[in-house]
GUKE-956292 format. One record per residue (C-alpha): x, y, z; residue in one letter. Coordinates in nm, 3 decimals, decimal comma, always signed. Last residue first. Example, Ala and Ser with C-alpha at 12.3 -4.5 7.8 and 13.67 -1.06 7.14 Angstrom:
2
        X        Y        Z  code
   +1,367   -0,106   +0,714     S
   +1,230   -0,450   +0,780     A
end
This chain:
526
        X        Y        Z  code
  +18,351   +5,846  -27,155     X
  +18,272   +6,157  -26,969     X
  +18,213   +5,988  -26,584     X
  +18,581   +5,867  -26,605     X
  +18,613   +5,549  -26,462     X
  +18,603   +5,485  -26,066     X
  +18,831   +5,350  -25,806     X
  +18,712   +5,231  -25,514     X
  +18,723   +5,447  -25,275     X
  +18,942   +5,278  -24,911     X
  +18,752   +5,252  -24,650     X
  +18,769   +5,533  -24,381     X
  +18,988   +5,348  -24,074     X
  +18,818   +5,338  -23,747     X
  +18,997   +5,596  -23,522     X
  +19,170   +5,451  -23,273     X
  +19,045   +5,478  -22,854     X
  +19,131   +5,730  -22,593     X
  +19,023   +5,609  -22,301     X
  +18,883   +5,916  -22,035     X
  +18,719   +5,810  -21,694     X
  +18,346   +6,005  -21,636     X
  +18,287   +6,245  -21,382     X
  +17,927   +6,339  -21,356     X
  +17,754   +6,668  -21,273     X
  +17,432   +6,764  -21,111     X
  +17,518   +6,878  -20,763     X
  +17,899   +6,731  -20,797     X
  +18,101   +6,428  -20,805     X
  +17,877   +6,166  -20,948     X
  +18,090   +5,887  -21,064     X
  +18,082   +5,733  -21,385     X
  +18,359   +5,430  -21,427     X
  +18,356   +5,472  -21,823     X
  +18,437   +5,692  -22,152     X
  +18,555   +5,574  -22,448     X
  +18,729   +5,870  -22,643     X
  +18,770   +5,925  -23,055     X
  +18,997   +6,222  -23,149     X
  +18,848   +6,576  -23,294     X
  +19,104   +6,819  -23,438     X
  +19,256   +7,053  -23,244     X
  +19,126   +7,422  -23,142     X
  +19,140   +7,345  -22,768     X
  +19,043   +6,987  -22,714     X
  +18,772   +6,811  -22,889     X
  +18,648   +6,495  -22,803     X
  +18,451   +6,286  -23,034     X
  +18,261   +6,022  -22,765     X
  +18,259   +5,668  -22,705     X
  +17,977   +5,501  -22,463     X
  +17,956   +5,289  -22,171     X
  +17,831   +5,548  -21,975     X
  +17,712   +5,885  -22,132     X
  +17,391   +5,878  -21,955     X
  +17,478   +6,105  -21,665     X
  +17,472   +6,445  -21,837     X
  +17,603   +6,813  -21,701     X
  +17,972   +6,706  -21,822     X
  +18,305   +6,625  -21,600     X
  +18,598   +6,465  -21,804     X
  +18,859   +6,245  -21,639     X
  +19,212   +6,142  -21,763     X
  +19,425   +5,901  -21,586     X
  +19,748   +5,900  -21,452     X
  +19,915   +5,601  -21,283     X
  +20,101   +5,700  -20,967     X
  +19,798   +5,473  -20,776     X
  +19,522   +5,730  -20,851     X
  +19,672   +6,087  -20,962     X
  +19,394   +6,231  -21,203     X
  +19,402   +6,464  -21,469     X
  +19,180   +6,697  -21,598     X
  +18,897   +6,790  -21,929     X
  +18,626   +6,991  -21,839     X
  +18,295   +6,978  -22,059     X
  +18,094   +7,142  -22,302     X
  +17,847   +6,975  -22,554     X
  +17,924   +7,057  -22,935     X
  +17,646   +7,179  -23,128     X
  +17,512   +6,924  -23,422     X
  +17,617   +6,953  -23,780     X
  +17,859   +6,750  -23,751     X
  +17,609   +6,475  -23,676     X
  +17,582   +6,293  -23,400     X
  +17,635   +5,859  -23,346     X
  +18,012   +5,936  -23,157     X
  +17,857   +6,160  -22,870     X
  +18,029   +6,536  -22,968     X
  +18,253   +6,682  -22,746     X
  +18,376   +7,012  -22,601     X
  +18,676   +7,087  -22,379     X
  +18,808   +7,342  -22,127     X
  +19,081   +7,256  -21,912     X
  +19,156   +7,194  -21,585     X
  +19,397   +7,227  -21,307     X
  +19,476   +7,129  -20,992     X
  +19,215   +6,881  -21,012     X
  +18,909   +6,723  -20,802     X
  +18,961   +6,923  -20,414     X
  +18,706   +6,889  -20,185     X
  +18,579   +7,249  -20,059     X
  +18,527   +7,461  -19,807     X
  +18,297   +7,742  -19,744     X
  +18,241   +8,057  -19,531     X
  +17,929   +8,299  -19,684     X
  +17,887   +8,648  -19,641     X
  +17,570   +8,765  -19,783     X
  +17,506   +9,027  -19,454     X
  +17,734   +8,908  -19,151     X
  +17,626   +8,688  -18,914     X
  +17,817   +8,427  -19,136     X
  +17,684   +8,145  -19,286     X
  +17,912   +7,811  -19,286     X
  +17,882   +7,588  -19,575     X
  +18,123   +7,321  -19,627     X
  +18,177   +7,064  -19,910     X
  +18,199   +7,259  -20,223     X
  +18,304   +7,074  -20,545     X
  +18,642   +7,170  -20,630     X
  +18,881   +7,251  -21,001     X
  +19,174   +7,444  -21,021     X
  +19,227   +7,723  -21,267     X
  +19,488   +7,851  -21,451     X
  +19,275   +7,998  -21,762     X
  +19,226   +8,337  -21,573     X
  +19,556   +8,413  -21,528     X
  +19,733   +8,363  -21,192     X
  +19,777   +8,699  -20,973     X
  +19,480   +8,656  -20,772     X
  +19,513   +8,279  -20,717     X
  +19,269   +8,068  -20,886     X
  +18,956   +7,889  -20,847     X
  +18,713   +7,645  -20,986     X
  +18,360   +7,565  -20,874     X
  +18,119   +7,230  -20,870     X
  +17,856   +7,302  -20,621     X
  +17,774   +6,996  -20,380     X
  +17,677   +7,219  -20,076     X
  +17,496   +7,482  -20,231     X
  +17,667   +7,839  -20,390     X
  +17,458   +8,075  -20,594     X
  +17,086   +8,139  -20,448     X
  +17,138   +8,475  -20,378     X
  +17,379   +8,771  -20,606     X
  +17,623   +9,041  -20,436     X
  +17,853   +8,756  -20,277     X
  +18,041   +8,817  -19,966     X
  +18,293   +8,603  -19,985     X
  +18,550   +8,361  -19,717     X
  +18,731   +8,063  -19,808     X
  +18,799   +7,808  -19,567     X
  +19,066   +7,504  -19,502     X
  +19,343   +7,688  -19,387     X
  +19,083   +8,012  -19,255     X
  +18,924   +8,291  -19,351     X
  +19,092   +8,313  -19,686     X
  +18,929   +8,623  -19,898     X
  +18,728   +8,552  -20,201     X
  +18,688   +8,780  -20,527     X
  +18,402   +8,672  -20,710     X
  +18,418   +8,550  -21,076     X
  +18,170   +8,572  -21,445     X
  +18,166   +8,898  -21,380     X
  +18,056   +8,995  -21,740     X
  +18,111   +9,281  -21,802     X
  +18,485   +9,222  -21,692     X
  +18,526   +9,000  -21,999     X
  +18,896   +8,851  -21,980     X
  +19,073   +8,772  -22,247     X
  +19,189   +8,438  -22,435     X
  +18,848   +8,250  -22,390     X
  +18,812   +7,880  -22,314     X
  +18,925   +7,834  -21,972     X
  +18,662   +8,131  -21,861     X
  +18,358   +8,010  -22,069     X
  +18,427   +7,675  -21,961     X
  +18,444   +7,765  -21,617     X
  +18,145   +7,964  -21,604     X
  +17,931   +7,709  -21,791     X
  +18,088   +7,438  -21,519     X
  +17,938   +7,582  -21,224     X
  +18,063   +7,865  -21,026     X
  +18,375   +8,067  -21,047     X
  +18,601   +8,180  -20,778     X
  +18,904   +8,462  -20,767     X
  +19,129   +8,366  -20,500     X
  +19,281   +8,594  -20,227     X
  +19,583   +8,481  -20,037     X
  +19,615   +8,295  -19,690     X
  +19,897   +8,069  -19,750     X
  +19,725   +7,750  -19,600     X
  +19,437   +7,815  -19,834     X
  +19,447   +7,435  -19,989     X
  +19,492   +7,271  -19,650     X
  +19,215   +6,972  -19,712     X
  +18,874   +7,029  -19,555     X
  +18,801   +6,945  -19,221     X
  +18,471   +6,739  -19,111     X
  +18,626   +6,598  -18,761     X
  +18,608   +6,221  -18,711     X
  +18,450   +6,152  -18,406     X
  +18,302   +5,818  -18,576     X
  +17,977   +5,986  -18,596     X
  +18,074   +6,236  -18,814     X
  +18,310   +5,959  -19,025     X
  +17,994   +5,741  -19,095     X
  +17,770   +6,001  -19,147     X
  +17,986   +6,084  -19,453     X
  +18,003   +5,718  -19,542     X
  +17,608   +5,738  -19,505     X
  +17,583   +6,002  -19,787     X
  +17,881   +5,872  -20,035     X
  +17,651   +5,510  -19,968     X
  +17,340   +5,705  -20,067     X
  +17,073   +5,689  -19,823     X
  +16,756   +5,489  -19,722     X
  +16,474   +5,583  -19,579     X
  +16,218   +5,310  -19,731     X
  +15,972   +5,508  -19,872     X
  +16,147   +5,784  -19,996     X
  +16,234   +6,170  -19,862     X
  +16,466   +6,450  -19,983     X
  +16,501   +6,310  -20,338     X
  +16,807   +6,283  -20,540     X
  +16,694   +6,316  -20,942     X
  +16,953   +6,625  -20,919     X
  +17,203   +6,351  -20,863     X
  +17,428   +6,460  -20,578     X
  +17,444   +6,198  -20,351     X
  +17,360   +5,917  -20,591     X
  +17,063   +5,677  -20,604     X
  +16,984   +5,361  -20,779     X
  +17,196   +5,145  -20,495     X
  +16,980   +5,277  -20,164     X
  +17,185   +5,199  -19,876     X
  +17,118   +5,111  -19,525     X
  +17,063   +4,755  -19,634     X
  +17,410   +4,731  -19,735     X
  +17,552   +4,892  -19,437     X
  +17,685   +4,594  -19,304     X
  +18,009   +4,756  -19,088     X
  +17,783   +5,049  -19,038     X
  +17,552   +4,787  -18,752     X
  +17,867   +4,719  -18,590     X
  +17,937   +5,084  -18,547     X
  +17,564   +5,118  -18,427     X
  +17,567   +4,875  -18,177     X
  +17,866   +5,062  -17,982     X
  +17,742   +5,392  -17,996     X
  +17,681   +5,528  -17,643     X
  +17,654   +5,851  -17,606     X
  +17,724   +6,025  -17,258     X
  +17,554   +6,209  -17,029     X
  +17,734   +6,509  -16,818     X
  +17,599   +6,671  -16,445     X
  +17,772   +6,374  -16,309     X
  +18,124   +6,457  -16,530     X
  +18,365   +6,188  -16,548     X
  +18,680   +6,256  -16,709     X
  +18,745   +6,304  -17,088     X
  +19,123   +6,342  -17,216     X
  +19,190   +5,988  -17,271     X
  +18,868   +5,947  -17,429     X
  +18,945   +6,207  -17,719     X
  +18,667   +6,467  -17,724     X
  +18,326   +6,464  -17,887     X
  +17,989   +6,726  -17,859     X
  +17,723   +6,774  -17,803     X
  +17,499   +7,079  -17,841     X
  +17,530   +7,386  -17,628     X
  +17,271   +7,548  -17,356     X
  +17,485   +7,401  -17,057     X
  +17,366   +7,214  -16,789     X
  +17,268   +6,887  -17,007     X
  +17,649   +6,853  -17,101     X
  +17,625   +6,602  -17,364     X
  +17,912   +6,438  -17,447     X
  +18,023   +6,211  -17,759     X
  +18,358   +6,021  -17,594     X
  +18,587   +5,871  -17,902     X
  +18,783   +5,637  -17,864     X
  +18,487   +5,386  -17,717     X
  +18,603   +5,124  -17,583     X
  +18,402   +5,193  -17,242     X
  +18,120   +5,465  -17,259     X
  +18,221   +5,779  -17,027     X
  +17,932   +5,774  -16,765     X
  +17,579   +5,833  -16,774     X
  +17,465   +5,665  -17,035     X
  +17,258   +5,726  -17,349     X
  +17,186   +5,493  -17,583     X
  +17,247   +5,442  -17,999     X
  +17,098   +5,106  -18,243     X
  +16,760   +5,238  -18,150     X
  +16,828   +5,556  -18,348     X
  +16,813   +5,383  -18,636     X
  +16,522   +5,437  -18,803     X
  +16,403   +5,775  -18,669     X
  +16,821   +5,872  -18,786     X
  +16,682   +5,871  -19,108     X
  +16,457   +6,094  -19,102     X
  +16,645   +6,343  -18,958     X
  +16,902   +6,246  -19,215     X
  +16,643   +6,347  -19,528     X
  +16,540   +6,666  -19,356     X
  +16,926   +6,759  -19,375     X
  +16,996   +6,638  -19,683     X
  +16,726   +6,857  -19,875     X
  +16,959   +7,170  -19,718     X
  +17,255   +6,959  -19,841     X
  +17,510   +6,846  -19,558     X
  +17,853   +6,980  -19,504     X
  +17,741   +7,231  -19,255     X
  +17,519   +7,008  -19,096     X
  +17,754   +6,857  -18,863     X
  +17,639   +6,441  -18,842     X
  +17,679   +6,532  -18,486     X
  +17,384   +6,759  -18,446     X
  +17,135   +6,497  -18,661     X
  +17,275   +6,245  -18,385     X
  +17,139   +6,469  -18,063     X
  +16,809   +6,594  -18,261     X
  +16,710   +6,230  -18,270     X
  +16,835   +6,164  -17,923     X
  +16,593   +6,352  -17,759     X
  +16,292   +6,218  -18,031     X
  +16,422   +5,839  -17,914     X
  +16,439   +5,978  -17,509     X
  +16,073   +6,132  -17,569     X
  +15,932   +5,773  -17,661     X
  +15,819   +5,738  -18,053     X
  +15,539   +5,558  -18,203     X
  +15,424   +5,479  -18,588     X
  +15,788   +5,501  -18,703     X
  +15,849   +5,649  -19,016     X
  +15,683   +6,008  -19,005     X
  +15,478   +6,150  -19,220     X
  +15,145   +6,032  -19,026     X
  +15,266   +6,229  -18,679     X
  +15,374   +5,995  -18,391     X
  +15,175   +5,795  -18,178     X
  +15,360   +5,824  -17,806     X
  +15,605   +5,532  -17,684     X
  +15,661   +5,615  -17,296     X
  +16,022   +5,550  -17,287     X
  +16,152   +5,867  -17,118     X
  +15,855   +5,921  -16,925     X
  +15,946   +5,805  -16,544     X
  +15,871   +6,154  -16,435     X
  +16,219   +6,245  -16,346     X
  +16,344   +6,083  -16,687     X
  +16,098   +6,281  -16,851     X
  +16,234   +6,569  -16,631     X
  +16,583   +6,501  -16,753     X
  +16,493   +6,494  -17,143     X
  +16,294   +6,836  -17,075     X
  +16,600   +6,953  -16,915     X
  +16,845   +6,904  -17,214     X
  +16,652   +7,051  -17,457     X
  +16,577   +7,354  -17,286     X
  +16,937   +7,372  -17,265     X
  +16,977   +7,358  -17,626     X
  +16,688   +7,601  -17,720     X
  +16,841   +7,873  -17,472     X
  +17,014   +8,095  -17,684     X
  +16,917   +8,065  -18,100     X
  +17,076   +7,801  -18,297     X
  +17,302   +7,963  -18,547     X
  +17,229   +7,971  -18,925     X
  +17,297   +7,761  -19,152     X
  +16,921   +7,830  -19,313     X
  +16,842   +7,495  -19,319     X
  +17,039   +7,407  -19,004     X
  +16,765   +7,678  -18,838     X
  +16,471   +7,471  -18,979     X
  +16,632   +7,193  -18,790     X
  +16,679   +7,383  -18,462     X
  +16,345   +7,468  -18,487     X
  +16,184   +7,152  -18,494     X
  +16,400   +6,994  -18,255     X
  +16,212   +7,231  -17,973     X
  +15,902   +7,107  -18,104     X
  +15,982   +6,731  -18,101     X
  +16,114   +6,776  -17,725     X
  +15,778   +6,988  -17,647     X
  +15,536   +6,755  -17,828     X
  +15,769   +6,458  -17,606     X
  +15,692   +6,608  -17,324     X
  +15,318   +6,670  -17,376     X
  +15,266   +6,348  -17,454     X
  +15,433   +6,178  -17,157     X
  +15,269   +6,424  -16,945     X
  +14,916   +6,317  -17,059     X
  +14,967   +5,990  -17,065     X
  +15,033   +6,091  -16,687     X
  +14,776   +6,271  -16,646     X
  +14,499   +5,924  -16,705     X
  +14,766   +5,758  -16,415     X
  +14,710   +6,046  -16,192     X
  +14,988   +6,319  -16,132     X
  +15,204   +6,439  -15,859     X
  +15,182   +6,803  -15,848     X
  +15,331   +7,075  -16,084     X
  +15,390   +6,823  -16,390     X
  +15,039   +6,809  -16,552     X
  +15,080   +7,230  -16,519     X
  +15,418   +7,231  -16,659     X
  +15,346   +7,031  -16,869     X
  +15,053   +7,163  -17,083     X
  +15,179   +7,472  -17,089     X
  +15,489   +7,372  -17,230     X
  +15,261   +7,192  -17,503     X
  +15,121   +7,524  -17,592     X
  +15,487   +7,665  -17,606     X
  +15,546   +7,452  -17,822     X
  +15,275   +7,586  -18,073     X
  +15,422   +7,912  -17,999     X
  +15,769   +7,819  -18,081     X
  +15,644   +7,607  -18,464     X
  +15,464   +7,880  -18,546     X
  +15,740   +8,139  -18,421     X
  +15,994   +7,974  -18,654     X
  +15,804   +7,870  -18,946     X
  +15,772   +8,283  -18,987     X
  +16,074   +8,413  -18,904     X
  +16,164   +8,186  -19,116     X
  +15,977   +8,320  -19,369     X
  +16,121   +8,650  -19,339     X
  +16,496   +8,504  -19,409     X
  +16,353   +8,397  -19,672     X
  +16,216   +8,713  -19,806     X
  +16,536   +8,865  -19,753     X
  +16,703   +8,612  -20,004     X
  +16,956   +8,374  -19,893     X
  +17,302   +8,387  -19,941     X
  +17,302   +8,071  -20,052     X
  +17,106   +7,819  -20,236     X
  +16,742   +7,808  -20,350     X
  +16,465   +7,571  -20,319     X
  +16,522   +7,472  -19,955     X
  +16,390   +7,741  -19,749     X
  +16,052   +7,688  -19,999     X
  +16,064   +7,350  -19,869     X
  +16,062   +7,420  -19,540     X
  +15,735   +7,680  -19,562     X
  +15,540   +7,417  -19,704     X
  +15,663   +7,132  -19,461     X
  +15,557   +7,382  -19,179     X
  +15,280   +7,450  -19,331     X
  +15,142   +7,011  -19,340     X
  +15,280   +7,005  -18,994     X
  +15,050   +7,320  -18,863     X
  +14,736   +7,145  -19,039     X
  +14,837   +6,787  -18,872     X
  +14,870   +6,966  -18,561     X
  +14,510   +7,163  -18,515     X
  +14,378   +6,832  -18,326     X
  +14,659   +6,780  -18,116     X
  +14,639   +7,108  -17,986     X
  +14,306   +7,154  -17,904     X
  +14,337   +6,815  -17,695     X
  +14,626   +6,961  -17,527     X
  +14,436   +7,269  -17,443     X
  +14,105   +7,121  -17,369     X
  +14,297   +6,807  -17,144     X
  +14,496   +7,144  -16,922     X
  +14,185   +7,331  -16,874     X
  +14,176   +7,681  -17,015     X
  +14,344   +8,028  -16,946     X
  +14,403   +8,243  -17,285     X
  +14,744   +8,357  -17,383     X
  +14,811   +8,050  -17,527     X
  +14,531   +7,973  -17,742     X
  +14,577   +8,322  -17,887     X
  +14,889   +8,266  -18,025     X
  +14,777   +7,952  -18,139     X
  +14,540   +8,106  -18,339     X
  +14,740   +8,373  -18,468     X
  +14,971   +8,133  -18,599     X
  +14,728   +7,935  -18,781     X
  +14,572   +8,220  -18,938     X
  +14,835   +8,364  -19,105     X
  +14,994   +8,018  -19,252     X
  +14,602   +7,987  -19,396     X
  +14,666   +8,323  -19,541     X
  +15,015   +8,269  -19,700     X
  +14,914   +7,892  -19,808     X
  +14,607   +8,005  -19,971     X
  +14,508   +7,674  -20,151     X
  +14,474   +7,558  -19,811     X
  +14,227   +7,824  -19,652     X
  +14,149   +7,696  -19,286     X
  +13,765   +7,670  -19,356     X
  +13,729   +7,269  -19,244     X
  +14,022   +7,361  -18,985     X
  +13,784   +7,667  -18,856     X
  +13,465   +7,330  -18,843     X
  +13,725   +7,100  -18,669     X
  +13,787   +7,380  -18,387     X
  +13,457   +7,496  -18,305     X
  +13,335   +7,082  -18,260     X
  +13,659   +7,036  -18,041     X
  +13,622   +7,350  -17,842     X
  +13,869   +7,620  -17,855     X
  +13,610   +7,924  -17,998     X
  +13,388   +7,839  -17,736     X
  +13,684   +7,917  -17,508     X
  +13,646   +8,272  -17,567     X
  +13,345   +8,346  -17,310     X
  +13,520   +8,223  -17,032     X
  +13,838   +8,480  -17,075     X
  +14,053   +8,504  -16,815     X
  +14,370   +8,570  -16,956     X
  +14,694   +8,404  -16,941     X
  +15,057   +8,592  -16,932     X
  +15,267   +8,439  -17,186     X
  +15,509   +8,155  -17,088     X
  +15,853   +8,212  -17,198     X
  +15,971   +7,877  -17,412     X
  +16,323   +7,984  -17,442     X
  +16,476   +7,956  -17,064     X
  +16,202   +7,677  -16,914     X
  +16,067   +7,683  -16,588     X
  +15,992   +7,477  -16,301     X
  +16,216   +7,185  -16,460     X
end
C-alpha cells in the first residue's frame, strides 16, 4: 500500500524548533490545560493540534508516541460530539450537520497521523522493536477509518469515496506484514482489553451487514460494540465458504462495502475475500446468553452501552436475519404509488381519529410521496421528527382523516437532498381508533389517558390490542372508553414493546362487578 486514496498526506515542514511543543513532558502538561468543561474549545484545540502534528516532520516513535498519548482526550470528544448526533431524530439540524464536520476531520487527521506512522515503519523492512510499531499503527489506522464510517451511519448519510478501499488495503498490508493478528491494547471503553487489526477489519465488516438503516442511532454504537464480542465466532477466507447459502463478499479492489449474493450465482474471485460464518450461526441457535431479558428494543429506558454487551432478543433477531443474507425489505404497502398523508406519535393520531374536522392550523400531517413499494418519501419542514422505532399512522390522500392505518418505522434512508427523508415501515393495523381509559383504582374525577384501540389477525382468531405511552399497565384491568360510549371494564396482558416508547397491550373485556343491591330504608321524617 504506497499510498492511500482518503488519508492524503500533508506536505511536512521542517521545523526543529516546534517539536518542543510534541514532546512527552510538553504534551501531558497542554492535556493537563486542555479545557474539559469547555467541550467547544477543548474540541478546538485538539484538532488544531493534530493538524499541526502532521504537517510538521518528526521521528516516526515521537509521532506515534505523541499520538497515543493525546488519544484518550480525542476519544473522550469524540464520544461527546456522538452523542449530541444522537439526541435528536431526523432531518437533522444544520448545526449537526456542522458538528460532523467536526468529529469527522478530528477523527481523519488523527488517522492520518497513524498513516504517517506506517507508511514510513512500512517503507523498508523493519526491526522487531518497528514492527510493534507497525502493528500499532495499522490497526490505529483500521480503527480510525471505522470511526468515521460509524459517525457517518449516525447521520445516514453516505460513506464518503475512498474510505472503503482504504479499508480494504490496510487489512491486506497487515496481512503483507504478517500483522493481522498482532493483539494491540485497546482503548479503556472498549470490551476487549486487546484487539488484532483483522478483529477491528472485520468489526466495521459485520456492523455494515447488520444495514444500519433499520437500526437506532443509539443502536448503532451499541452493535459495534457488540460485534467486539463476537467477532471471533466469524473469519475471513479467500474463497467462496462451503454450505454457506449465502456468499458475504468483500471485494478489497473496490471502494464499496460487502456485500451477499446467492452461492449459486458467486464464482471465485482472487482479488475477492469471503466471510465465513459458520460458528456464528451455531452460536445464534443459543442466543440466550446473548440476550439481556430486562430490556426491550424500544424502551426509552434502552441504553446505548452496558456492562455486559448484551442485546434485546427483537435486536439480535434483527441481526440475525442481516447476517443470514436476508434482505431488510419492508412489506408492499405503497405498491400503488399514491400520496399518503402521515402523522407522528400517538398524540397526533389521537387528536386526528378523535376529532370530526380537520384543523389545518394545526398541521398535525405531512404529505408523503411513494419512492418506492416498500418506501415513502417527505421532505419535512420541522428536525428531530421521525427515528427508527416511531409509531405513525397514514392514509391515502383521498381517505378521511379518521381512516388511518397504524406503523412503527423501520427504515431510514437520508437523501442528498435537503430534509428529505426515505422510510419504511412495519405494519401494526389497518386501521385504528382513538380511545381513552381510566386504570380501574382512579377516580372519575381523574383525566382520561389516550390510547389506540385495533385489531389483530393472529391464527384467524381476532384479538384486540391497545397501544399507550406507559409500560406498567400489565396484569391490570382498565375502564375503556370508546368513542362517546359508556365506559366497559378491560384486562389487559401479553405487553409487547412495539414502538420508541410505546407498549401494546392484549384487550379482554371482562363483566362489570354488580353494584349491591340498597337496602331499603324508612322514611327519614317519621
Amino acid at each position: 500500500m504506497k499510498n492511500s486514496f482518503f488519508l492524503v498526506i500533508p506536505t511536512q515542514q521542517n521545523n526543529p524548533q516546534r517539536l518542543k511543543e510534541f514532546s512527552i513532558k510538553a504534551l501531558q502538561q497542554w492535556i493537563t490545560e486542555l479545557p474539559t468543561a469547555n467541550p467547544g474549545l477543548a474540541t478546538r484545540l485538539l484538532y488544531e493540534f493534530i493538524k499541526d502534528c502532521n504537517a510538521i516532520e518528526m521521528d516516526s516513535q515521537m509521532r506515534l508516541d505523541a499520538l497515543e498519548l493525546v488519544r484518550p482526550s480525542a476519544l473522550v470528544i469524540e464520544d461527546y460530539l456522538r452523542s449530541r448526533l444522537i439526541k435528536t431524530g431526523f432531518p437533522k439540524e444544520e448545526n449537526d450537520k456542522k458538528i460532523l464536520d467536526v468529529l469527522v476531520s478530528i477523527e481523519k487527521e488523527f488517522t492520518i497521523g497513524y498513516w504517517i506512522v506506517l507508511k514510513e515503519l512500512t517503507r523498508r523492512n523493519v526491526s522487531w522493536f518497528q514492527g510493534k510499531n507497525a502493528a500499532l499503527a495499522i490497526q490505529r489506522c483500521i480503527s480510525g477509518l471505522s470511526s468515521i464510517v460509524i459517525s457517518h451511519f449516525l447521520m445516514g448519510m453516505s460513506i464518503p469515496d475512498w474510505v472503503w478501499i482504504d479499508l480494504h488495503s490496510l487489512y491486506k498490508l497487515s496481512i503483507e506484514i504478517k500483522k493481522d493478528t498482532t493483539k494491540i491494547v485497546n482503548d479503556i471503553n472498549q470490551s476487549n482489553k486487546a484487539s488484532t487489526p483483522e478483529e477491528c477489519y472485520k468489526q466495521i465488516l459485520l456492523l455494515s451487514l447488520a444495514d444500519p438503516t433499520g437500526l437506532m442511532q443509539k443502536e448503532i454504537l451499541l452493535v459495534y460494540s457488540f460485534i467486539e464480542t463476537i467477532d471471533f465466532l466469524v473469519s475471513l477466507k479467500s474463497e467462496p465458504v462451503a454450505g454457506q447459502q449465502m456468499q458475504y463478499i468483500i471485494s478489497t479492489d473496490e471502494d464499496k462495502p460487502p456485500y451477499y449474493q446467492d452461492s449459486i450465482s458467486v464464482k471465485n474471485d482472487p482479488a475477492a475475500l469471503y466471510i465465513d460464518f459458520t460458528r456464528l450461526f451455531k452460536a445464534l441457535q443459543q442466543k440466550e446468553k446473548m440476550i439481556s431479558a430486562i430490556e426491550a428494543r424500544f424502551s426509552p429506558m434502552y441504553v446505548s452501552k452496558n456492562n455486559s454487551v448484551k442485546l434485546s432478543a427483537e435486536l439480535l433477531d434483527y441481526l440475525g436475519q442481516r447476517w443470514s443474507g436476508i434482505d431488510f425489505q419492508g412489506a408492499l404497502f405503497f405498491s400503488d404509488r399514491l400520496d399518503r398523508y402521515i402523522a407522528i406519535g400517538l398524540d397526533t393520531t389521537f387528536d386526528l381519529q378523535n376529532s370530526l374536522e380537520t384543523d389545518t392550523e394545526k398541521n398535525l400531517e405531512f404529505l408523503a410521496q411513494s419512492s418506492s413499494d416498500q418506501l415513502l418519501s417527505c421532505v419535512f419542514k420541522k428536525t428531530g421528527v421521525l427515528s427508527v422505532g416511531s409509531l405513525v399512522s397514514f392514509r391515502k390522500t383521498d381517505m378521511p382523516e379518521y381512516k388511518r392505518s397504524l406503523g412503527i418505522v423501520n427504515k431510514i434512508v437520508v437523501s442528498k437532498q435537503n430534509g428529505k427523508i426515505d422510510f419504511g415501515m412495519q405494519l401494526l393495523a389497518e386501521q385504528s381508533s382513538a380511545v381513552s381509559y381510566r386504570q380501574a383504582d382512579a377516580s372519575e374525577k381523574d383525566e382520561p389517558q389516550k390510547a389506540l384501540l385495533y385489531t389483530g389477525n393472529e391464527q384467524k382468531s381476532e384479538k384486540s390490542y391497545i397501544i399507550t405511552e406507559t409500560c406498567m399497565l400489565e396484569g391490570d384491568s382498565i375502564h375503556l372508553f370508546v368513542h362517546d360510549e359508556e365506559g366497559f371494564p378491560v384486562a389487559l396482558k401479553n405487553r409487547k414493546n412495539v414502538g420508541l416508547g410505546y407498549w401494546q397491550f392484549e384487550c379482554q373485556r371482562i363483566a362489570e362487578k354488580e353494584k349491591p343491591a340498597q337496602t331499603k330504608k324508612g322514611y327519614d321524617f317519621i
